[in-house]
Structure formats: C-alpha cells, structure tokens
C-alpha positions as CSV (number, residue, x, y, z in Angstrom):
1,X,0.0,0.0,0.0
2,X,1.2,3.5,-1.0
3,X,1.5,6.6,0.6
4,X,-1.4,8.3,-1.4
5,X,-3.6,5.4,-0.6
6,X,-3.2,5.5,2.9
7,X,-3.8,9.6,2.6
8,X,-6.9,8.5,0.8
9,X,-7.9,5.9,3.1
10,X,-7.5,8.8,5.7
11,X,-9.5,11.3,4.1
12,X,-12.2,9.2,3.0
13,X,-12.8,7.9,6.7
14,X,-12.3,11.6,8.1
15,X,-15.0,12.8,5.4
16,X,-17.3,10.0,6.7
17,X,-16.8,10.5,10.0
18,X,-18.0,14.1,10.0
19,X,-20.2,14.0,7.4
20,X,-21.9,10.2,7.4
21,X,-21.6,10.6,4.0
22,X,-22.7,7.6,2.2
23,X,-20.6,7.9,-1.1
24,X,-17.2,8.1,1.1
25,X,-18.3,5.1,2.9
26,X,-19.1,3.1,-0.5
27,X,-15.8,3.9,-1.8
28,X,-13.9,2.1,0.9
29,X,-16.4,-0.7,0.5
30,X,-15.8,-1.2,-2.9
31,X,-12.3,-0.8,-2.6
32,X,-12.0,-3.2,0.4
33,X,-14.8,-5.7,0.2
34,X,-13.5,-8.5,-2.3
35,X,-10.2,-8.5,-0.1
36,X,-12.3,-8.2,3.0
37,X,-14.8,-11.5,1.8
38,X,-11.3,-13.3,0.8
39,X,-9.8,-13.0,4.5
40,X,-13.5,-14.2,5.7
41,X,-13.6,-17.0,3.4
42,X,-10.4,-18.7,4.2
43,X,-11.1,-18.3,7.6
44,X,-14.1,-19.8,7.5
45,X,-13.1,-22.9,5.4
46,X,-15.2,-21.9,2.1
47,X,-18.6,-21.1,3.9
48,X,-19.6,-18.5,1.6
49,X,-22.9,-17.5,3.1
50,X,-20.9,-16.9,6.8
51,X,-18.3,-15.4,4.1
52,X,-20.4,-12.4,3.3
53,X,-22.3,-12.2,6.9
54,X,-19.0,-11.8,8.4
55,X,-17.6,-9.2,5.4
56,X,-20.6,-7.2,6.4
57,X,-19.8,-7.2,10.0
58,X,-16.4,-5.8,9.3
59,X,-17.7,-3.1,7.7
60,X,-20.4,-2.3,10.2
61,X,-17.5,-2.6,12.7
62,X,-15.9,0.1,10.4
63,X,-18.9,2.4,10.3
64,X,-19.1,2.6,14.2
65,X,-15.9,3.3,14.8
66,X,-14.9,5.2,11.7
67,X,-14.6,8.5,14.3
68,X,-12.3,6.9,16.6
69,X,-9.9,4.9,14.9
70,X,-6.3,5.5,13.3
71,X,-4.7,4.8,10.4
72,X,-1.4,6.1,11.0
73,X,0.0,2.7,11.7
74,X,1.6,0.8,9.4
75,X,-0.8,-1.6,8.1
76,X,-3.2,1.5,7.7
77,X,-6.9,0.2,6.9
78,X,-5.7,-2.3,5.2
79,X,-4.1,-4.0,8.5
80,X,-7.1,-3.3,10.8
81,X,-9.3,-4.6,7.8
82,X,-8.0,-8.0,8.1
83,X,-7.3,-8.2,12.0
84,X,-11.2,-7.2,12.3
85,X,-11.6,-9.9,9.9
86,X,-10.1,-12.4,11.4
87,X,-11.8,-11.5,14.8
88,X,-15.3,-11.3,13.6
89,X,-14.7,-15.0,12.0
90,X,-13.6,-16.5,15.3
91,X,-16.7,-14.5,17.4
92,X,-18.8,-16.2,14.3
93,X,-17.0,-20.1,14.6
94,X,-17.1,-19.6,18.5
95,X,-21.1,-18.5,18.5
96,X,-21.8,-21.4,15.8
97,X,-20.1,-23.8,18.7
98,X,-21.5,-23.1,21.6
99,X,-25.2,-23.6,19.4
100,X,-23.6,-26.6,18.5
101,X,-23.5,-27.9,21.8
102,X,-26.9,-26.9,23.0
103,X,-28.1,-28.7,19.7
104,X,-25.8,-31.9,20.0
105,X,-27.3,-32.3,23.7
106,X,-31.0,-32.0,22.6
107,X,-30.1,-34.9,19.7
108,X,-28.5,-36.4,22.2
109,X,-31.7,-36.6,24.8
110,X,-33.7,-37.3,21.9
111,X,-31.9,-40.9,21.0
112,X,-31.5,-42.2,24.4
113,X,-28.2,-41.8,24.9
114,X,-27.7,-40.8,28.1
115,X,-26.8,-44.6,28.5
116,X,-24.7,-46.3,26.1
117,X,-23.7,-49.7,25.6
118,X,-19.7,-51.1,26.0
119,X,-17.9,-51.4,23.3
120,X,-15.6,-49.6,21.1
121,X,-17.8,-46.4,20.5
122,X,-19.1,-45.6,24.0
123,X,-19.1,-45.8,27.7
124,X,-21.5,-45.7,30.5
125,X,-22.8,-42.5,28.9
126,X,-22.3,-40.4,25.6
127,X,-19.0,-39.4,25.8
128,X,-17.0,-37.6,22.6
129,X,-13.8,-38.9,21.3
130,X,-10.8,-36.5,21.2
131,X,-11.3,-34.7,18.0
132,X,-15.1,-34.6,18.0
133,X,-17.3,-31.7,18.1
134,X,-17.7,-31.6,21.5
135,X,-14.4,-32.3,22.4
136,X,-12.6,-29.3,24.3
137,X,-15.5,-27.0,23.0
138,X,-16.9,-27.1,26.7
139,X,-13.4,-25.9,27.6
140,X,-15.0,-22.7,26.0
141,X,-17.2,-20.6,28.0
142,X,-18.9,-23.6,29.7
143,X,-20.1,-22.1,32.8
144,X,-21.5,-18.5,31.5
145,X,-21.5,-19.2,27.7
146,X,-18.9,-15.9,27.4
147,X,-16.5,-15.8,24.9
148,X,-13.3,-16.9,26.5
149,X,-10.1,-14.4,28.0
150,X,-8.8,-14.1,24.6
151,X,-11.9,-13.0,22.9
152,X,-12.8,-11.0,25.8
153,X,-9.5,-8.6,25.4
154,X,-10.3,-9.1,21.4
155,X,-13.6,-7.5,22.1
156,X,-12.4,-4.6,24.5
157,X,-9.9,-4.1,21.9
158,X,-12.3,-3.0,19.6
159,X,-14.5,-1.1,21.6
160,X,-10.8,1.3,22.1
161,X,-11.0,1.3,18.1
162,X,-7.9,-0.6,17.8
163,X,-8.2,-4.3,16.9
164,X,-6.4,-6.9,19.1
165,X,-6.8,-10.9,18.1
166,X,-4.3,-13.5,19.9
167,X,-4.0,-16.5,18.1
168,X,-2.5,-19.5,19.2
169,X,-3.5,-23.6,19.4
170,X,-7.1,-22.9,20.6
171,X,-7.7,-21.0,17.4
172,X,-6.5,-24.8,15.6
173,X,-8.3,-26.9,17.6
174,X,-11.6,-24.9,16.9
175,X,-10.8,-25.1,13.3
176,X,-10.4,-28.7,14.0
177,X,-13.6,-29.6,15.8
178,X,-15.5,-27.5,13.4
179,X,-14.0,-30.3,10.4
180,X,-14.9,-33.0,12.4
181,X,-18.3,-31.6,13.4
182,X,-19.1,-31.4,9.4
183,X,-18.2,-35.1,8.9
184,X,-20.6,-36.0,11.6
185,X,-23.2,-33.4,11.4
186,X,-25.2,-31.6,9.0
187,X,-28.1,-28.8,9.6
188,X,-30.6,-27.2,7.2
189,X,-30.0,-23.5,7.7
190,X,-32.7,-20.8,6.8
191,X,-33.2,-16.6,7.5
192,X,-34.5,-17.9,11.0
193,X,-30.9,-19.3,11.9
194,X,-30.0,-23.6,11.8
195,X,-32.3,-26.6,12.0
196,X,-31.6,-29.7,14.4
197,X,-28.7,-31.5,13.7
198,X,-28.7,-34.5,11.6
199,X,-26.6,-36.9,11.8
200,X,-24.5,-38.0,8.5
201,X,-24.0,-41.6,7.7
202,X,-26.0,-43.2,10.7
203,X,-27.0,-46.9,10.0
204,X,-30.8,-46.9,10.1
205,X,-32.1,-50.4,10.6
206,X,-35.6,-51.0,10.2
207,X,-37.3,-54.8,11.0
208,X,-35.7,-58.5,12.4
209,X,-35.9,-61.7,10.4
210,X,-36.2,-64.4,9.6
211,X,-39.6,-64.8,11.1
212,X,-40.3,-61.8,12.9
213,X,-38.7,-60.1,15.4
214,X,-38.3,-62.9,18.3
215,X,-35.3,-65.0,19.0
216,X,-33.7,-67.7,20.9
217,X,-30.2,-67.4,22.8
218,X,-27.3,-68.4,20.8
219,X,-30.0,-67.7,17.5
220,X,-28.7,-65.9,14.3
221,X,-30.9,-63.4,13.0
222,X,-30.7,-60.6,10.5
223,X,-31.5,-57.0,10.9
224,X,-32.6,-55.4,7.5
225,X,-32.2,-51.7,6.9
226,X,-30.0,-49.2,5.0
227,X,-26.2,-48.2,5.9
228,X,-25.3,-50.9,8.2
229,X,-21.9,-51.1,7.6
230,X,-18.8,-48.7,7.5
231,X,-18.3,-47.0,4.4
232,X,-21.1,-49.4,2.6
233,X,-18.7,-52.0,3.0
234,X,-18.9,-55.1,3.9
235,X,-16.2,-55.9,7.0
236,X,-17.6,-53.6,10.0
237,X,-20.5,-53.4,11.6
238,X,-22.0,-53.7,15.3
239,X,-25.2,-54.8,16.9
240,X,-26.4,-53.8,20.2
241,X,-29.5,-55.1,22.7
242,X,-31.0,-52.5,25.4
243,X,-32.7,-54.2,27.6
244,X,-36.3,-52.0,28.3
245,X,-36.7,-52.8,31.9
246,X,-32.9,-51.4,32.6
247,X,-29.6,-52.4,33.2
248,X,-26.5,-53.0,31.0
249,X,-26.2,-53.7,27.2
250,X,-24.8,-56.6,25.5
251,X,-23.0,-56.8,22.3
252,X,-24.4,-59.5,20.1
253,X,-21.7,-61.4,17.9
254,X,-21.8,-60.1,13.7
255,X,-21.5,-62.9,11.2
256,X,-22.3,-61.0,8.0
257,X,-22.0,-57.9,6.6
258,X,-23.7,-55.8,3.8
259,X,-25.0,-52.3,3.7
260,X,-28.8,-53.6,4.2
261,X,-28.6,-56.5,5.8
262,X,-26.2,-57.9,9.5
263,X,-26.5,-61.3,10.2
264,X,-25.6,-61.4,14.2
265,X,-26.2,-63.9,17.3
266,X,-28.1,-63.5,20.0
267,X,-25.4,-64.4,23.3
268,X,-25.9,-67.6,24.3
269,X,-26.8,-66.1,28.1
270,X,-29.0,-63.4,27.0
271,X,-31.7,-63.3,29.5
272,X,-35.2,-63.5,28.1
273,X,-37.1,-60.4,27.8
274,X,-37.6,-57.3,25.2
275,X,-34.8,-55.7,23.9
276,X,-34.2,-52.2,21.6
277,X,-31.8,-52.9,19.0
278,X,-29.7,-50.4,17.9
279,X,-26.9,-50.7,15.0
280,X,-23.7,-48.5,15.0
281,X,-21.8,-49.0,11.1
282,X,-18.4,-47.5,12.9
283,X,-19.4,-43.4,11.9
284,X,-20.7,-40.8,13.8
285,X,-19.1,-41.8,16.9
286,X,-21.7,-41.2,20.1
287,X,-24.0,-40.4,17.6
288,X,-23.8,-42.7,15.4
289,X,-26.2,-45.4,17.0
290,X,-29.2,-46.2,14.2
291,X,-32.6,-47.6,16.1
292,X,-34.3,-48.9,18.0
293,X,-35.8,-51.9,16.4
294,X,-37.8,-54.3,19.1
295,X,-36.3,-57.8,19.5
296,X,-38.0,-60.4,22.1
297,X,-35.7,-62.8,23.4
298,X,-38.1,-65.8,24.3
299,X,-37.0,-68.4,26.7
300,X,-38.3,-71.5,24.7
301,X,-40.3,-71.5,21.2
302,X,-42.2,-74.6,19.3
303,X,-40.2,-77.0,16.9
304,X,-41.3,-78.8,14.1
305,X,-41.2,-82.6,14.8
306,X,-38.2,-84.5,12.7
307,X,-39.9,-86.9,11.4
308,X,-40.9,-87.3,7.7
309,X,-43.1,-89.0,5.1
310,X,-41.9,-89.4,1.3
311,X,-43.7,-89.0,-1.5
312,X,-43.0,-90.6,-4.6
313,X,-45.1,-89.4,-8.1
314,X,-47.3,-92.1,-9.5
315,X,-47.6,-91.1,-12.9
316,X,-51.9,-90.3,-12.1
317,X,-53.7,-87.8,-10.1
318,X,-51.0,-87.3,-6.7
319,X,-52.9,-85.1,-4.9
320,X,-54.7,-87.5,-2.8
321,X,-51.3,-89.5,-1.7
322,X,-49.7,-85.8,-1.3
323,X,-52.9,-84.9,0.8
324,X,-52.6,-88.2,3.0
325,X,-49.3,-87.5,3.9
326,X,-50.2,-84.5,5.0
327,X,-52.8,-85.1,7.2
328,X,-50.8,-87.6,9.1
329,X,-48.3,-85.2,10.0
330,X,-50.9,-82.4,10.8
331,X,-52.0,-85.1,13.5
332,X,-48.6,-85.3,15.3
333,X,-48.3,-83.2,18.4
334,X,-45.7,-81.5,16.8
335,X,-46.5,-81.9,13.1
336,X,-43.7,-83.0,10.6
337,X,-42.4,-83.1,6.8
338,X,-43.7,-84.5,4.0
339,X,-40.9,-84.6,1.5
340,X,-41.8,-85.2,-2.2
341,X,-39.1,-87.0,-3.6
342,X,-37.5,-85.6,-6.8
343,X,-39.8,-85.5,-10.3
344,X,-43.3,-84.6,-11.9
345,X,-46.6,-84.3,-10.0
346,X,-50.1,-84.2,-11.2
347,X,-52.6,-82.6,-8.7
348,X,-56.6,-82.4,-10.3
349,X,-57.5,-81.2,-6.7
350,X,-56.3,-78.9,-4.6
351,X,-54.1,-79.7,-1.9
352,X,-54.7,-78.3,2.5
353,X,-51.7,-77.6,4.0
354,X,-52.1,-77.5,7.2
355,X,-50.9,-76.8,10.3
356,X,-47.5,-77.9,11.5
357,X,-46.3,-79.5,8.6
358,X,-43.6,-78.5,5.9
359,X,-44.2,-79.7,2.6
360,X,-40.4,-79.7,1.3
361,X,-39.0,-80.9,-2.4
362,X,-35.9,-81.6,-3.6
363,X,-35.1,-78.3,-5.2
364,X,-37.1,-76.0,-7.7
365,X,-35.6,-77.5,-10.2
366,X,-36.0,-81.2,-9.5
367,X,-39.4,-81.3,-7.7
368,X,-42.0,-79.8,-10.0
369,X,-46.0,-80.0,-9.1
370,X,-48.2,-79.3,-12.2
371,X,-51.6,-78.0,-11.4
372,X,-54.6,-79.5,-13.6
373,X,-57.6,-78.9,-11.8
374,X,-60.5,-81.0,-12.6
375,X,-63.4,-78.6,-11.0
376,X,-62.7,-74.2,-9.9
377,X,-60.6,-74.5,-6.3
378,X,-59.4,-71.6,-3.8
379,X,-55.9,-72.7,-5.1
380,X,-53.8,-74.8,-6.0
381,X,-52.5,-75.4,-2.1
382,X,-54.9,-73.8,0.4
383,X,-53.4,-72.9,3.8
384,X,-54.8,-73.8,7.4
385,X,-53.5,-73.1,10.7
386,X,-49.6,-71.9,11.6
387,X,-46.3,-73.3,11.6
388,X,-46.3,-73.9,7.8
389,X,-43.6,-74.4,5.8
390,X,-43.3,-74.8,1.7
391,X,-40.0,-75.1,0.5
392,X,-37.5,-76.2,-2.6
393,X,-40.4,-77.2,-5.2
394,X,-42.5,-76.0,-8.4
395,X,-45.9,-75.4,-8.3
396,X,-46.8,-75.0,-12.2
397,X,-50.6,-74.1,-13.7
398,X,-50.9,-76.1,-16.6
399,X,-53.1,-75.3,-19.6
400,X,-54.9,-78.0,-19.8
401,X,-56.6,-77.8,-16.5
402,X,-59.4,-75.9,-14.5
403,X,-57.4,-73.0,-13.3
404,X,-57.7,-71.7,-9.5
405,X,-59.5,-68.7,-8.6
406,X,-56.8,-67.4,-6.3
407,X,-53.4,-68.7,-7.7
408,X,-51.3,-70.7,-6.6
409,X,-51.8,-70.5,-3.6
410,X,-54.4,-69.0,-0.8
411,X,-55.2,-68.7,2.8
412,X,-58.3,-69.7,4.4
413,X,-60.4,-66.5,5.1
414,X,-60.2,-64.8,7.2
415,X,-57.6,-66.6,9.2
416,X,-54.3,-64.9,9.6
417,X,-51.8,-67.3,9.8
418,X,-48.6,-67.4,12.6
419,X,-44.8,-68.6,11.2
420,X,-44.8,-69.5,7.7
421,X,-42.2,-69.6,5.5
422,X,-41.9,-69.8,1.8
423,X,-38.7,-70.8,0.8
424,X,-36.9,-71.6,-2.8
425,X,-40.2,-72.3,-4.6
426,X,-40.9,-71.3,-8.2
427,X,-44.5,-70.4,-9.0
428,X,-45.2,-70.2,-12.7
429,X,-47.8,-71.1,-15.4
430,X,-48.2,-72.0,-19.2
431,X,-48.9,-69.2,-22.0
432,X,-53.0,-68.8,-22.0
433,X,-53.3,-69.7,-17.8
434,X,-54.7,-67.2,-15.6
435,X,-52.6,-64.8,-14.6
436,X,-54.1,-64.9,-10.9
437,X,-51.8,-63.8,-7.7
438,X,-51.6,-65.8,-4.9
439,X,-53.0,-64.5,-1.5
440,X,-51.9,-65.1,1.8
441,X,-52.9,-63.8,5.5
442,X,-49.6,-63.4,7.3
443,X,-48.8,-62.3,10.9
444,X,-45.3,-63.7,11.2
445,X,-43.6,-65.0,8.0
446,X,-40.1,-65.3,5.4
447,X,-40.3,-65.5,2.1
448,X,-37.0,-66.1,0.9
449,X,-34.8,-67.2,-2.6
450,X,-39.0,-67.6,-4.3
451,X,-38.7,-67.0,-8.1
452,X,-42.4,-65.9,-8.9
453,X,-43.9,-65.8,-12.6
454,X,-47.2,-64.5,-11.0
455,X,-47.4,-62.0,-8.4
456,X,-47.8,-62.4,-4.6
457,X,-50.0,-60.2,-2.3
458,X,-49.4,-60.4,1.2
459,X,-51.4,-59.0,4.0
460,X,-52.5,-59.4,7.6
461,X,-50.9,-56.5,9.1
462,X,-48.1,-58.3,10.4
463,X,-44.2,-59.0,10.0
464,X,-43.2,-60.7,6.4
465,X,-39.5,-60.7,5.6
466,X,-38.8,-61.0,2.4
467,X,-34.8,-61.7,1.0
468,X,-33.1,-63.7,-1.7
C-alpha cells in the first residue's frame, strides 16, 4: 500500500466520519470488500454465506468506529481490515459452537443416549472422542456461555478502536472440531438461523428376520435396513441389545455384513425379555447409533417334529397321496415333513396344507407340481392353521386344467396365519393360464430365494420378511 492510498484511506474515513456521507463510505467498500470476503472465506473454510455475513460485520464494525480509529500505523486500513476480519470470523465459529452444543445435547436426549452400551464407540454414557465436536468445546465458555479471555481482550480491543486478536492452538483446535463436526453433522440453515442437527452416515435399521422379530439365545438373526456397515462395505459393523426394563447392554456377535442387511447372534446367556436394538456402522461416533428396532428374546419357542413321510409321483392324479401324507403329519403333536421325492406331480384337486407341517422338495428344479384342476378350487395349495412351511419345489398351472380362482396359492379366510415360511419355490404357469396372484394372511412370516412368474399379495398387518 502506498502513501497516497493511505492519505486517501484517511480522508475518506475523516470525510465519513464528520459527514456520514454515504458515497465516502461506498468507496472504501468497494475498494476493500473483495479482499475483505477473501480473508473471511479462508477463515471460514469456504462457507460462503458466513463469508459475506462476516464481510458485512467488518464493515459495520468500520462504520461505528470510523470517528475513533487511526490509520497512522503501518498496516493503515488495510491491516485493521483483516485483524477485524479475522476476529469477527472466530466471534462467528465460537457463537456457531457453543449452538452446536446446546443442539448436539437435545439430539443427544432425543436418541436415548444418556446410557450407552460397551464397546468400542461408547461408555456408560455419551462421551466424545478427542477430535469430535464436543471435544474441548466445553473448555470454551462452559459455565457462563462468554467468549473466552482471549476473545474477551479481542472485544475490548475494539470497543478502544484498535483491533487486538491472539492466536494461538485454541484457534486450531476450533478449526479442528468445526471439520470433524461437518463429517458428523449436517443442519438445514434458513433466515430464522440452523435446524436440528442431523446426523451424517448413521446406519438406520428398520425390521428383524427371519420370522419376525423374536429370537432364541445363541440364534442368528438378520437386521434389515439401510447403511449398516462402514463406508457401505462389507467388514464392520456392530449390533447392540438395550434391555427396556434397565440395566446393562450386551453386544451380540456379527456374522455377516452388507450395507442392508447384518447377520448377528443372539449371546448364548442373554436373558429373556424385550430388547431395543440399535446398530452403529463405525461413523458418527456417540451419535452414530441407528434404532431402535424391538427384538424379544423368548426363553423356549415350538419345533417342528423330525420326522418325515416321502412321497414318490405315480404317474396319475397325486394329490390324494400328497394330501394323505399331509394329514398324518398335521395329526402329530408337533407336526412333521412330507418330503416329495425328486420329479413330476399331477394334482386335479387342490391340496390343504395344514398346520405344523412343511411340505419340502428336492429343489425348484427337481421337484416340480403341475396343477390341472379337474373342477374351480381356492388354489392350487390352500393354507390352514400356523407353523407352515413350503420349501425347494415348483408349483406349475398347466393349460390344460381348470385354473384356481386365487393362484397358486391362498389362505383360508379370514384366518391370519402365525410362522410361515416360503422358501426356494418357483410359481409359474403355461402361455394362455390365468394370470391370478396368490393370496396369503400373514402375521409372522419369510419369504426367501422364491422366483415368482405371478405375483404375490401379502397381508395381515403383520411382519413378512422378504430376501433372496
């Protein structure tokens, strides 16, 4: 800066000063502001919205103090220019802050974290890692809110007319928790000031399978959901149970990983009772924790009978040999298989399924049932009762037979069946059949590996997990 242009800087603030006059004041403004909204925008870290609110503070700063301050220093305007820069940045980082805090501790109520679970993200309570948001910010005004010594002299400096900033590692670390906030937090900002805080890359799980949401001890289940894992990977990710009548959490073991879907175990000693899950994909750190989803830990649960009848096909009508089998197991205490061995069927009538008994092939491929109704049925299998099972077979509509007025198959209205499970079955048809869907009733149920050629409607209001 030049001689003159100091002179000039002089003269155009002593004009202003006694004057107000509005055109000396734009001419600093326009001489100063893109250097001015530089300075704010480095210090800032590229923010350009807090860029120009903090450029327009300097000036303001400027047109208050235009009658006291000197420029017969060195730096000249130029020099206080970017010192009042710098300071009206670090008053804007320190305000954004301490409103981080107050925000991070309302999320923080909000998702029951007051408690959190051992392991390698948390302690007895929420507690930030060194580095994160909340880290050292306390350290900062935490018992009045005040700016701190430093920005108290800052400020007093300014009120003389002569700007005073000390910089020095607390400057950094502010810098540095501001970073780390931005990896972990985002808020929707409007005229009216910042939203809530949301939280970036939190796993958000969102139902339990297979069958439903209850378990066993030492059972693998799956939690279903979206950003399970670290960096949608498929190597990290941790599963939690919060027990709702109190005490301490328990980590359950992960088998498999994917972005939408954790296979874990339930530990072997886990006490029966409801739990909240809650899934943590390694980001976010105490805030990080996606959930709850209810899991019920039972301490016994029904089992299916070992025992099984084969089927063989006949070359005729098998339906009634099929249907036989069936009943027999139905009959058992604890029901049973019947296991059609591998080949072509030929069912004229429809076939019950009912309760307690798992009709099972030999693979889609292998074990194929073709479906030529003699007379209209409800379907080509019609369920009754829970605990059902269909599994590794092909139920086929054929042309040449009467075809079913709800697929392949129904459930028995209105019943709402408990625990069924339809699993690597193939449901298709011949050109020119009915393109009917099936319908079932389900309260608890997986369908899982299917390969439909006719659609499926599912209802009863209840928990259906569907997965290949």
């Amino acid at each position: 800066m030049t001689a003159d242009n100091a002179a000039d800087d002089a003269a155009l603030l002593a004009r202003y000063a006694a004057t107000r006059s509005e055109a000396d004041f734009r001419a600093i403004v326009e001489r100063y502001a893109a250097m001015v909204y530089s300075a704010c925008l480095r210090r800032l870290g590229g923010g350009t919205c807090d860029a120009e609110e903090a450029s327009q503070a300097v000036f303001a700063i400027l047109s208050r103090r235009a009658h006291r301050m000197s420029t017969s220093s060195k730096s000249g305007l130029i020099g206080w220019l970017l010192v009042v820069s710098r300071h009206v940045c670090l008053n804007l980082i320190r305000d954004r802050e301490r409103r981080m805090r107050r925000e991070m501790k309302a999320a923080a109520t909000r998702h029951h974290h007051q408690t959190e679970p051992h392991g390698p993200h948390a302690g007895r309570r929420p507690r930030p890692r060194s580095g994160s948001p909340t880290a050292g910010a306390d350290r900062v005004g935490r018992a009045t809110g005040r700016p701190s010594g430093a920005g108290r002299r800052a400020d007093g400096a300014l009120r003389q007319g002569r700007p005073h900033i000390t910089q020095g590692p607390h400057d950094r670390r502010m810098e540095f928790q501001r970073r780390q906030a931005r990896r972990d937090l985002v808020w929707a900002r409007n005229a009216s000031g910042p939203g809530a805080p949301v939280p970036l890359n939190r796993a958000t799980p969102l139902w339990i399978g297979p069958l439903g949401n209850k378990a066993l001890p030492g059972e693998t289940k799956r939690v279903f959901g979206k950003n399970l894992s670290r960096n949608h990977g498929t190597k990290e990710s941790h599963v939690y149970l919060k027990p709702l009548s109190g005490g301490a959490w328990s980590k359950a073991e992960v088998i498999d990983v994917n972005p939408y879907a954790v296979a874990f175990r339930i530990p072997k000693g886990q006490a029966p009772g409801t739990y909240d899950l809650y899934v943590h994909n390694g980001h976010g750190g105490p805030f990080g924790f996606g959930g709850p989803v209810k899991l019920t830990v039972e301490a016994s649960r029904w089992t299916r009978d070992p025992s099984e009848i084969l089927v063989k096909p006949s070359g005729a009508d098998d339906a009634p040999a099929i249907q036989q089998a069936i009943d027999a197991q139905s009959a058992r205490p604890n029901g049973g298989t019947v296991r059609p061995a591998a080949g072509t069927y030929t069912t004229r009538s429809q076939i019950n399924l009912k309760g307690k008994v798992r009709l099972a092939g030999a693979g889609r491929d292998k074990t194929s049932i073709r479906v030529e109704l003699a007379s209209p049925q409800q379907g080509a299998i019609h369920l009754f009762g829970d605990h059902m099972a269909l599994e590794d077979l092909t139920l086929h509509l054929a042309e040449g037979g009467r075809p079913p007025n709800y697929g392949h198959i129904k459930s028995a209205w209105p019943y709402v069946h408990k625990d069924v499970r339809l699993s690597g079955i193939r449901l298709s048809g011949d050109p020119g059949t009915r393109n009917e869907g099936s319908e079932l009733r389900i309260d608890v149920g997986e369908i899982t590996g299917c390969e439909f050629h006719r659609h499926i409607n599912t209802s009863g209001g209840g928990d259906v997990t569907p997965t290949t």
